[in-house]
N, C-alpha and C positions, 0 to 999 in steps of 0.2 A: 213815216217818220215825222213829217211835219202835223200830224194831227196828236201824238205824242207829245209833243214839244208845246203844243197849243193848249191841249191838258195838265199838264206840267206849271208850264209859265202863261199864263194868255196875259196878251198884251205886255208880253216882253219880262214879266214880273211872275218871279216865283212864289208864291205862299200870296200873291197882293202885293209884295214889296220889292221898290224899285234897289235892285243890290249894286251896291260899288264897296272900293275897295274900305271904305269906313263904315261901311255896314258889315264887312266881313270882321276889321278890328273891332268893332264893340260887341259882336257876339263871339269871337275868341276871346275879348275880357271874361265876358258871360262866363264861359264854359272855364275859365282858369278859375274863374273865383269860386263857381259854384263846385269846382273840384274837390276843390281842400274840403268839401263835405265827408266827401269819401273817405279822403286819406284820417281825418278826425274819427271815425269811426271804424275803419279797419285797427287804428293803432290803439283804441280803446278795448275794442274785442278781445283785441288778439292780446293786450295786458289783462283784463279783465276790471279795469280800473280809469277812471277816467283821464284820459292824455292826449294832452297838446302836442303833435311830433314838430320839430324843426320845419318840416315839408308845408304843413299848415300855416306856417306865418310867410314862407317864401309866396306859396300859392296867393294868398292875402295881396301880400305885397305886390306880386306881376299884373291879378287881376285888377287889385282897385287902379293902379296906376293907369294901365292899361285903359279902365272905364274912364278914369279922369279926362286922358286925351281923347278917346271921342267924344265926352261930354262937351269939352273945351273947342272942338271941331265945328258940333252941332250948334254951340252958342246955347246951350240949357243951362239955366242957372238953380234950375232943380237936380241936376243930377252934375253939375260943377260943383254944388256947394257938399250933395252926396257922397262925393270922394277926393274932395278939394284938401280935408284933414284925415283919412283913414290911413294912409302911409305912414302915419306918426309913429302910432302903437306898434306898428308891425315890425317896423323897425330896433323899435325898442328893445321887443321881446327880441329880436334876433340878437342885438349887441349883449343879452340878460343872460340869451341860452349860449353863447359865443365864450362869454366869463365863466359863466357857472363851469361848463366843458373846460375849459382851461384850468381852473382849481381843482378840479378831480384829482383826489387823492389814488395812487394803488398800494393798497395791503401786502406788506411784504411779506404777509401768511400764504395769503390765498390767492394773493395776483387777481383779488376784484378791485373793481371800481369803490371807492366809501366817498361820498358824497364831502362836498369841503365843511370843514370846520369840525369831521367829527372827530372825538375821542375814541372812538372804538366802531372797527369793521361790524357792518350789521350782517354780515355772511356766516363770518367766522369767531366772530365777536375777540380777536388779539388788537391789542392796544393800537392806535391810530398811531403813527412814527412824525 
């Protein structure tokens, strides 16, 4: 077992790199941000149309934060200044998609969704109320 463990991690260090618990938060940023790849491209497919889901800007939002504090940890001011402002937008877009959800109109034809401001259901196309 210990020749295992010596292949594994030698000299205490797995992959080369000495792990504690701020190396395990900034590669769970990693892995949150580079998530939202995923989620972007299932929600694209699977419309067949290019889309940004809600899920995409959350992911955004936990990962860059997330990078922020270990960058702020490690004292980088390369990768402070890298995610020092990306919270901004992500936010944004979530208070954008928060509104826009909130003015949804429903058609009292067809009981779909019609997007705000319109004059007429694009489902059923009866006059917007």
């Amino acid at each position: 077992m210990d020749s295992i463990t010596h292949l594994i991690a030698p000299d205490g260090k797995f992959m080369g790199v000495d792990w504690g618990v701020w190396k395990v938060v900034g590669w769970c940023g990693n892995a949150v941000f580079f998530s939202r790849f995923f989620v972007q491209w299932y929600a694209t497919e699977k419309k067949r149309q290019v889309v940004v889901p809600q899920a995409f800007w959350w992911l955004s939002l936990v990962g860059s934060v997330t990078l922020l504090g270990y960058s702020l940890h490690q004292k980088d001011s390369v990768f402070i200044f890298a995610y020092a402002f990306t919270w901004i937008p992500y936010i944004r877009n979530l208070v954008i998609h928060r509104r826009n959800k909130a003015a949804q109109l429903i058609c009292a034809e067809c009981a779909k969704k019609i997007p705000p401001q319109s004059n007429f259901c694009p489902n059923c196309g009866a006059k917007a109320v």
